[in-house]
Backbone and ligand atoms as CSV (ligand in chain L), in Angstrom:
chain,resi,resn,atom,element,x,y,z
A,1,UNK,N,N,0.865,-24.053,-16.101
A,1,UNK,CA,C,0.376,-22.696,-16.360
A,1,UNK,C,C,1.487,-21.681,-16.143
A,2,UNK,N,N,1.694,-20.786,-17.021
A,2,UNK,CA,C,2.491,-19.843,-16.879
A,2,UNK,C,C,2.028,-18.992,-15.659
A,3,UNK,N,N,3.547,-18.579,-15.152
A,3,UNK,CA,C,3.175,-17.424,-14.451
A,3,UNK,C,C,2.855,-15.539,-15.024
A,4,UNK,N,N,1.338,-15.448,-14.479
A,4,UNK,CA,C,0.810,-14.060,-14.989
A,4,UNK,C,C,0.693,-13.125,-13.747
A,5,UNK,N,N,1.624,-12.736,-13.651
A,5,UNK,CA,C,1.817,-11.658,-12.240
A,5,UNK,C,C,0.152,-10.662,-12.471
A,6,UNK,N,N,-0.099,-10.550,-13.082
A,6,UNK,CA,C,-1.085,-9.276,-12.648
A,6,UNK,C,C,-2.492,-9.679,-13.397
A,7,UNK,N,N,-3.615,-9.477,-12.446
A,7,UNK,CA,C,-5.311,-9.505,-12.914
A,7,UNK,C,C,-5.957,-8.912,-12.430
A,8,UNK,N,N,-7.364,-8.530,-12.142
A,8,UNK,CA,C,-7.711,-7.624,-11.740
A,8,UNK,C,C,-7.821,-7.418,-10.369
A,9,UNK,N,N,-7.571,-8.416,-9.379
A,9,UNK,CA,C,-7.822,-8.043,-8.028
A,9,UNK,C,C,-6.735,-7.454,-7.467
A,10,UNK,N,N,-5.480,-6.490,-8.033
A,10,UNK,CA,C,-4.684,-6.035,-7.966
A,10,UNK,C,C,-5.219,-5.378,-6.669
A,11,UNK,N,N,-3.726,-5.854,-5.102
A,11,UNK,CA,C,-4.064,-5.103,-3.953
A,11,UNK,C,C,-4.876,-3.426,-4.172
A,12,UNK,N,N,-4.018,-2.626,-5.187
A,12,UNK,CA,C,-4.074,-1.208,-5.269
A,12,UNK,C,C,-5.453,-1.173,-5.665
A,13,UNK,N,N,-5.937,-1.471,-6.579
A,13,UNK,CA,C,-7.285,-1.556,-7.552
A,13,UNK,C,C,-8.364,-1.374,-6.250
A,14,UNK,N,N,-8.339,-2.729,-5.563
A,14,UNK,CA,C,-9.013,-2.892,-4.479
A,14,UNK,C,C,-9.090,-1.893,-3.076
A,15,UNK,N,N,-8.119,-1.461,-3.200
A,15,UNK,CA,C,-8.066,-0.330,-2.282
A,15,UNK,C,C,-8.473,1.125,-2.934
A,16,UNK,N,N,-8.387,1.527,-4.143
A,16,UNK,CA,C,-9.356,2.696,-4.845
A,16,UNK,C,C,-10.625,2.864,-4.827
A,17,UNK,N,N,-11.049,1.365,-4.732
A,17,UNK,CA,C,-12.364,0.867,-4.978
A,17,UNK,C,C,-12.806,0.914,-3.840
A,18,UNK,N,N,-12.297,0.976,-2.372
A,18,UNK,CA,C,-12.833,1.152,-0.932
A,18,UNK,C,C,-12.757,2.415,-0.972
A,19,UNK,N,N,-12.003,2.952,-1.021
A,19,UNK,CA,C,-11.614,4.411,-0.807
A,19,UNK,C,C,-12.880,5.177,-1.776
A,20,UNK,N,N,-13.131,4.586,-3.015
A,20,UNK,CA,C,-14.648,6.021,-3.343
A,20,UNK,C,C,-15.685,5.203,-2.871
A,21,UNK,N,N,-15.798,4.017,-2.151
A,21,UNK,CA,C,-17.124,3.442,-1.993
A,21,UNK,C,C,-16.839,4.484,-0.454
A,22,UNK,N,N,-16.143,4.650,0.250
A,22,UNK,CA,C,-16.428,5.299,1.671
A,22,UNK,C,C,-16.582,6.684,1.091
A,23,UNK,N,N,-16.378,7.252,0.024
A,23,UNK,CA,C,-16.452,9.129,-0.432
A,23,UNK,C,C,-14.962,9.408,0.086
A,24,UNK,N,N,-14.175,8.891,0.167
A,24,UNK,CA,C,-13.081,9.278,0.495
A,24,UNK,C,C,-12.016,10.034,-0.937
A,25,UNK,N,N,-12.109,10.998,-1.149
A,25,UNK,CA,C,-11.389,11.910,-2.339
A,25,UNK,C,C,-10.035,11.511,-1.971
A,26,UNK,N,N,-9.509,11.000,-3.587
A,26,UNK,CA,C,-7.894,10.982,-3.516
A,26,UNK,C,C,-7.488,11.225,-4.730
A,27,UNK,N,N,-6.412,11.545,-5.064
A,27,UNK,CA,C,-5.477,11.448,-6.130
A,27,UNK,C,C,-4.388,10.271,-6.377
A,28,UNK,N,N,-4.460,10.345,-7.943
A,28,UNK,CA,C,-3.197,9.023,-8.011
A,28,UNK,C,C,-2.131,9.491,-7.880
A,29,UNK,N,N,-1.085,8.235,-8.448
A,29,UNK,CA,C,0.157,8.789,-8.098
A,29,UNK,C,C,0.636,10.255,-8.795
A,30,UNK,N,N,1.191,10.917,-8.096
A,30,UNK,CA,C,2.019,12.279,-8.301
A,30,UNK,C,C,3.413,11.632,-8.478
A,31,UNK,N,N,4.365,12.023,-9.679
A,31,UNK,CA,C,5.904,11.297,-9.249
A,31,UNK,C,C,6.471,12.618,-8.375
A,32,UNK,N,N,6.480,13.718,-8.121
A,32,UNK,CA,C,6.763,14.855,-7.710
A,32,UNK,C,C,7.156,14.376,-6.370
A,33,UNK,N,N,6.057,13.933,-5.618
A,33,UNK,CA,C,6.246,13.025,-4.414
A,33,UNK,C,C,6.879,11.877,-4.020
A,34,UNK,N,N,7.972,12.545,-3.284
A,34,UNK,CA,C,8.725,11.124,-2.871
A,34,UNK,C,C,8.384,9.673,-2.809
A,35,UNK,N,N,9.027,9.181,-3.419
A,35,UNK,CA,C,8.397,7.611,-3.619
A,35,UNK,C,C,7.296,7.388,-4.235
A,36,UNK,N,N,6.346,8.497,-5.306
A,36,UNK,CA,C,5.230,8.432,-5.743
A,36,UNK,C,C,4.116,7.492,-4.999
A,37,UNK,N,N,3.472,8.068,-4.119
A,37,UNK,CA,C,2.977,7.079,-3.599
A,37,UNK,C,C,1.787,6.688,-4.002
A,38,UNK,N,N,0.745,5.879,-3.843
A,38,UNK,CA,C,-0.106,4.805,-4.727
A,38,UNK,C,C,-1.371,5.891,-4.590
A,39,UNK,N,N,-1.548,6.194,-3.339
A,39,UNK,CA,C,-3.104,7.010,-3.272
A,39,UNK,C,C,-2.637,8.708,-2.352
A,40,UNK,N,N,-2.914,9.343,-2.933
A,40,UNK,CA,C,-3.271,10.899,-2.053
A,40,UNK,C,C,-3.930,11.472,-1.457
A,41,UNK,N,N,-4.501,11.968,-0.626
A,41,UNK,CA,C,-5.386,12.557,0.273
A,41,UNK,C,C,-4.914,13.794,0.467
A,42,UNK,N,N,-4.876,14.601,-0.254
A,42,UNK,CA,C,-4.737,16.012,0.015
A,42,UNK,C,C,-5.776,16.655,1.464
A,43,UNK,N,N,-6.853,16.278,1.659
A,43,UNK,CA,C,-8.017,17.086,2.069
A,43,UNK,C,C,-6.972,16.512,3.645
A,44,UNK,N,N,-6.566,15.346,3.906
A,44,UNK,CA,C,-6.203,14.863,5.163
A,44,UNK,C,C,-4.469,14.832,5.061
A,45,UNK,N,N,-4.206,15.090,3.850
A,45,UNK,CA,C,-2.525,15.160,4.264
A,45,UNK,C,C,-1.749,14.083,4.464
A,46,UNK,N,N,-2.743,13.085,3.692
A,46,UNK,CA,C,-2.351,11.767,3.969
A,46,UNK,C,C,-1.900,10.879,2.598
A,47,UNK,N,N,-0.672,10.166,2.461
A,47,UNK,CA,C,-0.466,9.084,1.592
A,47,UNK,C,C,-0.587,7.143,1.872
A,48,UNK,N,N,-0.856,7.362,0.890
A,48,UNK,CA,C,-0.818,5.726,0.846
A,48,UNK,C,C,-0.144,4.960,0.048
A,49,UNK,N,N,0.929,4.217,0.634
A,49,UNK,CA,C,1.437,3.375,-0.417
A,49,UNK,C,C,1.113,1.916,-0.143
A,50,UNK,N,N,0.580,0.901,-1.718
A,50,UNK,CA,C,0.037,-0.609,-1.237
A,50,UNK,C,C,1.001,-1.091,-1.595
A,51,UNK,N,N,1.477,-2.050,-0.664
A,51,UNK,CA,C,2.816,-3.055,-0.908
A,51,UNK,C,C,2.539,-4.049,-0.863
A,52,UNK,N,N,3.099,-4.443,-1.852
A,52,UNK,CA,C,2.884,-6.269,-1.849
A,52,UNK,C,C,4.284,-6.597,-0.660
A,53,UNK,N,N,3.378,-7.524,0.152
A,53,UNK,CA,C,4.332,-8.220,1.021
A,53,UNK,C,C,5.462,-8.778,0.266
A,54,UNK,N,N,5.386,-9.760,-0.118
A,54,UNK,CA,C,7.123,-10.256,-0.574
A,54,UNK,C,C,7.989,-8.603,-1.168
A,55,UNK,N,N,7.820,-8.499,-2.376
A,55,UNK,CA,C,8.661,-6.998,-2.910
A,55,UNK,C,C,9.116,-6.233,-1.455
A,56,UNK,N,N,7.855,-5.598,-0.423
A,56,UNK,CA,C,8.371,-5.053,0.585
A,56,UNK,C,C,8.584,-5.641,1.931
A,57,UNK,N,N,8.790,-6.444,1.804
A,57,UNK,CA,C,8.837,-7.607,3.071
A,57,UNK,C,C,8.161,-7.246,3.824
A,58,UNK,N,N,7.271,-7.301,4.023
A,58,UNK,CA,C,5.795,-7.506,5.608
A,58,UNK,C,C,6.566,-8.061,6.490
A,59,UNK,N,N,6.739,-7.478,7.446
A,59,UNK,CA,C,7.396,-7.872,8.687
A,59,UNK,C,C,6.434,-8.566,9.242
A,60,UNK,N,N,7.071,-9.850,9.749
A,60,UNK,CA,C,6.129,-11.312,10.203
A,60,UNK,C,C,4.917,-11.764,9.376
A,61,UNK,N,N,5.159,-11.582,7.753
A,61,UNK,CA,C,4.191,-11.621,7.038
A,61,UNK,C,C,4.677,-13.373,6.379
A,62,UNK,N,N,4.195,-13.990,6.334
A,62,UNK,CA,C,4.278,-15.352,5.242
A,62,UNK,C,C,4.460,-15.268,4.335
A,63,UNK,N,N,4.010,-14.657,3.809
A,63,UNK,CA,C,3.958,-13.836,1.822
A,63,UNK,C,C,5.450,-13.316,2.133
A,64,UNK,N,N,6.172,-12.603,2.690
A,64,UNK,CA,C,7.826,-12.404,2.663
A,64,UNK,C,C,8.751,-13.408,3.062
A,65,UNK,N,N,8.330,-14.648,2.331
A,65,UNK,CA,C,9.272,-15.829,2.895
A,65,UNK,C,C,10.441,-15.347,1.767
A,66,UNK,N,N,11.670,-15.678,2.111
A,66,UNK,CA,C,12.960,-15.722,1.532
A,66,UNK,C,C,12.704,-17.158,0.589
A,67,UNK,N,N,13.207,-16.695,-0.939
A,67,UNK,CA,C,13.022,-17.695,-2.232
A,67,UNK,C,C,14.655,-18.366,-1.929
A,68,UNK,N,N,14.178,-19.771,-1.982
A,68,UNK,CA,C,15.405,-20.590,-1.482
A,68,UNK,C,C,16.612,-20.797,-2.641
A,69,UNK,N,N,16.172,-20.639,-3.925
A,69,UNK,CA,C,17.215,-20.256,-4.770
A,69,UNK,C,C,17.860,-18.670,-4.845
A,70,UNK,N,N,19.126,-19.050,-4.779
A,70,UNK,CA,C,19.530,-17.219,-5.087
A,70,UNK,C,C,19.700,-16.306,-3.175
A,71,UNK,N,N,19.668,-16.753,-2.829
A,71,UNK,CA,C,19.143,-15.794,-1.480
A,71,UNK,C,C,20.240,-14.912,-1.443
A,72,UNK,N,N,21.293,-14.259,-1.564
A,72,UNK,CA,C,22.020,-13.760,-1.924
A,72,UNK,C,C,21.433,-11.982,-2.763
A,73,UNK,N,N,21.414,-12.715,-3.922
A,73,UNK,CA,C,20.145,-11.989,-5.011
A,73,UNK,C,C,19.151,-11.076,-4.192
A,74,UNK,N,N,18.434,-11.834,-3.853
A,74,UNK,CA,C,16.756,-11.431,-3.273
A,74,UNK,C,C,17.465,-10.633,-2.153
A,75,UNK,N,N,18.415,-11.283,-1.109
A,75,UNK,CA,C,18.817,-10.238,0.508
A,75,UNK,C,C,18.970,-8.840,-0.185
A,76,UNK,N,N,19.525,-8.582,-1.312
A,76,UNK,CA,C,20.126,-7.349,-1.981
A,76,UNK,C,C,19.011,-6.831,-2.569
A,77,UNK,N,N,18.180,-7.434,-3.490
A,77,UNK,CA,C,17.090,-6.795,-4.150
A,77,UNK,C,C,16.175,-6.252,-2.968
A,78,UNK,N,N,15.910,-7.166,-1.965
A,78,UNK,CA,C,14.828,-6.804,-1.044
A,78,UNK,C,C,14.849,-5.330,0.070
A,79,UNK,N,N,16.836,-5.609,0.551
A,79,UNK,CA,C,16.927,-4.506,0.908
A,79,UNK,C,C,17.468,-3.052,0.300
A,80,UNK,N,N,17.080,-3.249,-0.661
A,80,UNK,CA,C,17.341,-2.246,-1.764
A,80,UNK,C,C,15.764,-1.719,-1.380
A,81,UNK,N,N,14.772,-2.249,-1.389
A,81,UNK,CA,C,13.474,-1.928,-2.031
A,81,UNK,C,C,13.407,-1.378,-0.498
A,82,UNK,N,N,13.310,-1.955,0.655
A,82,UNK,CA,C,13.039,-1.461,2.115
A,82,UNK,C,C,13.705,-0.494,2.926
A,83,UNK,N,N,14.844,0.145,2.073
A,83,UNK,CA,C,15.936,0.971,2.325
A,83,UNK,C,C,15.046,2.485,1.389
A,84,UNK,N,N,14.791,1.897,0.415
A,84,UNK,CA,C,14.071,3.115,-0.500
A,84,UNK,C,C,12.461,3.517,-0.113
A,85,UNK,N,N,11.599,2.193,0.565
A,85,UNK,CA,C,10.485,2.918,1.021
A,85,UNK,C,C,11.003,3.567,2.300
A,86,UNK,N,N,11.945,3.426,2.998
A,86,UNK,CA,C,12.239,4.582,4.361
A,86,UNK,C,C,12.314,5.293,4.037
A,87,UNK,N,N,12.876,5.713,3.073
A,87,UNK,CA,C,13.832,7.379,2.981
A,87,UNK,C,C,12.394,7.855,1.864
A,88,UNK,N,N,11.821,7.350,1.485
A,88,UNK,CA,C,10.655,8.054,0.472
A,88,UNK,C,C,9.472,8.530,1.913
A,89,UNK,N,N,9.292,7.364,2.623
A,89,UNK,CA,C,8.600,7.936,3.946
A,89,UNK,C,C,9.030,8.751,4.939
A,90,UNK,N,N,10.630,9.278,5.189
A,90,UNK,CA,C,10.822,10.232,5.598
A,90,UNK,C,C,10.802,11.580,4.769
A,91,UNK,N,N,11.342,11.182,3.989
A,91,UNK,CA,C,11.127,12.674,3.190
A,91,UNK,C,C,9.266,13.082,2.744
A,92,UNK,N,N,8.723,12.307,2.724
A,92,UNK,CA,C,7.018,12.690,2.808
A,92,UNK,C,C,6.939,12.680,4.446
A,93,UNK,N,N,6.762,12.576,5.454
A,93,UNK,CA,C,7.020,12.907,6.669
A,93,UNK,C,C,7.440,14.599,6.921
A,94,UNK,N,N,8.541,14.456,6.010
A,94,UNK,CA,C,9.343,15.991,6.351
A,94,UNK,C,C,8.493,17.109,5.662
A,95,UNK,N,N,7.578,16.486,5.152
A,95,UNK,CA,C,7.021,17.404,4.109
A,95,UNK,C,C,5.352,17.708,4.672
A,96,UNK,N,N,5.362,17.242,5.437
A,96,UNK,CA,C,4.204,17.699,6.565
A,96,UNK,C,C,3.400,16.285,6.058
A,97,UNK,N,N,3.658,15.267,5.174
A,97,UNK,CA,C,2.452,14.141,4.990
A,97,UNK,C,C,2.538,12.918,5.910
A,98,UNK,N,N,1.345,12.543,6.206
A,98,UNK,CA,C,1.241,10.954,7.088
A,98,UNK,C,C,1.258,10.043,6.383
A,99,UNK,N,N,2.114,9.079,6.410
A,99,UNK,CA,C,2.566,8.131,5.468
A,99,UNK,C,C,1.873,6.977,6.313
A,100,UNK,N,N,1.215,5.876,5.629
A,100,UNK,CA,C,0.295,4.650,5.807
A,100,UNK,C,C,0.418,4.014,4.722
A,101,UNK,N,N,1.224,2.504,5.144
A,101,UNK,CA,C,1.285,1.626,4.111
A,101,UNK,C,C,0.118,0.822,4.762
A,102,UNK,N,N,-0.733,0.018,3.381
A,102,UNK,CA,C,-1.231,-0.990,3.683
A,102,UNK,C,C,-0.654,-2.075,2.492
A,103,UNK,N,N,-0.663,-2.941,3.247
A,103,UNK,CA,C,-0.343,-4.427,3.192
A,103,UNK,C,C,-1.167,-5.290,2.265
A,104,UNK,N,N,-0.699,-5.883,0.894
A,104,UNK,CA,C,-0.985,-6.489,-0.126
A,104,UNK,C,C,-2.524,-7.922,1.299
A,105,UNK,N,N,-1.961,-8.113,2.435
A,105,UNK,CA,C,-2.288,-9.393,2.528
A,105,UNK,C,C,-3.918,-8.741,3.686
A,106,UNK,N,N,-3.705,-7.121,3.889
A,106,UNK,CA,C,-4.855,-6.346,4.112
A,106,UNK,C,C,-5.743,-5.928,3.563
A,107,UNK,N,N,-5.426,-6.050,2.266
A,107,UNK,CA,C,-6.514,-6.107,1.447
A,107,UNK,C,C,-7.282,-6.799,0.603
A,108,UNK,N,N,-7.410,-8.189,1.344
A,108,UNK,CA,C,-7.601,-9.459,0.148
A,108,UNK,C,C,-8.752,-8.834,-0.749
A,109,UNK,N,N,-9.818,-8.476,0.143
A,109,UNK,CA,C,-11.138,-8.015,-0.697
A,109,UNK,C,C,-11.710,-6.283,-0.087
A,110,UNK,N,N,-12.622,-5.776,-0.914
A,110,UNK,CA,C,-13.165,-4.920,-0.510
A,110,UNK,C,C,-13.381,-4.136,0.897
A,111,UNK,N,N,-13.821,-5.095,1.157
A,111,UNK,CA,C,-14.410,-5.128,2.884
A,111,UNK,C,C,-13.240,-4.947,3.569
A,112,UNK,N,N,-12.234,-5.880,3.448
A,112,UNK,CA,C,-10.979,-5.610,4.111
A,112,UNK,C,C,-10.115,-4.900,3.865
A,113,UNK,N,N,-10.472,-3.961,2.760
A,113,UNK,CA,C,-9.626,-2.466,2.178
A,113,UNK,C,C,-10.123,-1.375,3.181
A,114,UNK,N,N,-11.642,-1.648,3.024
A,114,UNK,CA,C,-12.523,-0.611,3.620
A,114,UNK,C,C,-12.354,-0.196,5.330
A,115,UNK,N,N,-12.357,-1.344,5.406
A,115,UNK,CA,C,-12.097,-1.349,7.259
A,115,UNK,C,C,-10.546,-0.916,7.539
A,116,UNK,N,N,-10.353,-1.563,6.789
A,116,UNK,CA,C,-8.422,-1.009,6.925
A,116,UNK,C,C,-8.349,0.929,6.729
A,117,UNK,N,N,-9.071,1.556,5.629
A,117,UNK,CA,C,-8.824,3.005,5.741
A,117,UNK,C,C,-9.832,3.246,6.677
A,118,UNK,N,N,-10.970,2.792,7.271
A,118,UNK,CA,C,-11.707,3.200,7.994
A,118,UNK,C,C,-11.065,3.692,9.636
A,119,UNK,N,N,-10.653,2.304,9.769
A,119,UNK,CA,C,-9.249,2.612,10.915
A,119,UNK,C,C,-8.039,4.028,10.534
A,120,UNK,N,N,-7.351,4.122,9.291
A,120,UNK,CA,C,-6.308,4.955,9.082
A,120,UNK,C,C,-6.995,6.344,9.231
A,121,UNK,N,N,-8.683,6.572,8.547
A,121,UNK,CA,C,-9.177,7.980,8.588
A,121,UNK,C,C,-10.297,8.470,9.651
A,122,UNK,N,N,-10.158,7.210,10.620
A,122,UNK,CA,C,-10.714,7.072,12.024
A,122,UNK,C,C,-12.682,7.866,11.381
A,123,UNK,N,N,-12.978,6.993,10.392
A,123,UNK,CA,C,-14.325,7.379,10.083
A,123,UNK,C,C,-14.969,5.594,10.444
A,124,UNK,N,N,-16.238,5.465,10.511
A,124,UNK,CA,C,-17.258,4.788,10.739
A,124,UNK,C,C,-18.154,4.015,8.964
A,125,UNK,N,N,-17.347,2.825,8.735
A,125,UNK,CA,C,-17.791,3.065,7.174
A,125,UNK,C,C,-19.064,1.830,7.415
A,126,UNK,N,N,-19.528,1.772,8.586
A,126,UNK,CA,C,-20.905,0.774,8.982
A,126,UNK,C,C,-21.751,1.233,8.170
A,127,UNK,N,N,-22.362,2.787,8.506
A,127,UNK,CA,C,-23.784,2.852,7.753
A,127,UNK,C,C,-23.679,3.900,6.682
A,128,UNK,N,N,-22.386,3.718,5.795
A,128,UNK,CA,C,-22.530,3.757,4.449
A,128,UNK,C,C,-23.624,3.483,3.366
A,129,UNK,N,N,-24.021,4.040,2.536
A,129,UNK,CA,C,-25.165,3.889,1.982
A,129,UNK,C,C,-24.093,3.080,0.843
A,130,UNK,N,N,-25.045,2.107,0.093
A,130,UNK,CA,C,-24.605,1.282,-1.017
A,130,UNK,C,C,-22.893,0.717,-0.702
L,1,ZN,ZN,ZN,1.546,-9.294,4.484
C-alpha cells in the first residue's frame, strides 16, 4: 500500500471539532501571526499550534524516533523546524499571546482533544450538553 500521509482524522481536524463541541470560539489560521498558528482564541489571547510529533519532535515522544536512513538529513530538517517553532512562539509571546502546543499523539480522538483544551482553558467540559 502506498503511503497516503493525510485522511480525515487529521490531529488539527480533531482538535476544531473539540474546540466547538466545548463552545469554545476560534479562528483559523491568520498568516499575519507569527508562525500562523493552527487555532486562535482571540476572546482568551490564546494560540494553538497542533504538531505532529515526528515533524516537531515531541520531546520523549516515540512518534519522534530518528529515521535510520539519512540521519544527517532529518538532524537538519528537524532542527530547522524546532528552531522556527521557538522564535514563532516568542515573537507571539511578545505580542501579548499564550502559546499552547498540543501534541499530534494528544489528540488521538475527540475526547482526548477535549480534555486536553479543557485543561489549557481551565473550563469543566463534564456536563456539556451533546
Ligand atoms: Zn507525541
Amino acid at each position: 500500500m502506498a503511503a497516503v500521509p493525510s485522511h480525515d482524522t487529521k490531529p488539527e481536524k480533531i482538535v476544531r471539532s473539540a474546540a466547538h463541541r466545548l463552545g469554545l470560539r476560534f479562528r483559523l489560521r491568520r498568516p499575519k501571526l507569527p508562525g500562523t498558528p493552527d487555532l486562535i482564541f482571540p476572546k482568551w489571547r490564546v494560540v494553538i499550534f497542533v504538531h505532529g510529533c515526528f515533524w516537531h519532535r515531541h520531546p520523549g515522544c516515540r512518534r519522534a524516533s530518528m529515521p535510520k536512513t539519512n540521519p544527517g538529513y532529518w538532524a537538519e530538517k528537524f532542527s530547522r523546524n524546532v528552531v522556527r517553532d521557538r522564535e514563532a512562539a516568542e515573537r507571539l509571546g511578545g505580542l501579548g499571546w499564550k502559546v499552547v502546543t498540543i501534541w499530534e499523539c494528544e489528540c488521538r480522538d475527540l475526547n482526548a482533544a477535549a480534555q486536553k483544551l479543557c485543561e489549557i482553558f481551565g473550563i469543566d467540559g463534564t456536563n456539556s450538553s451533546d
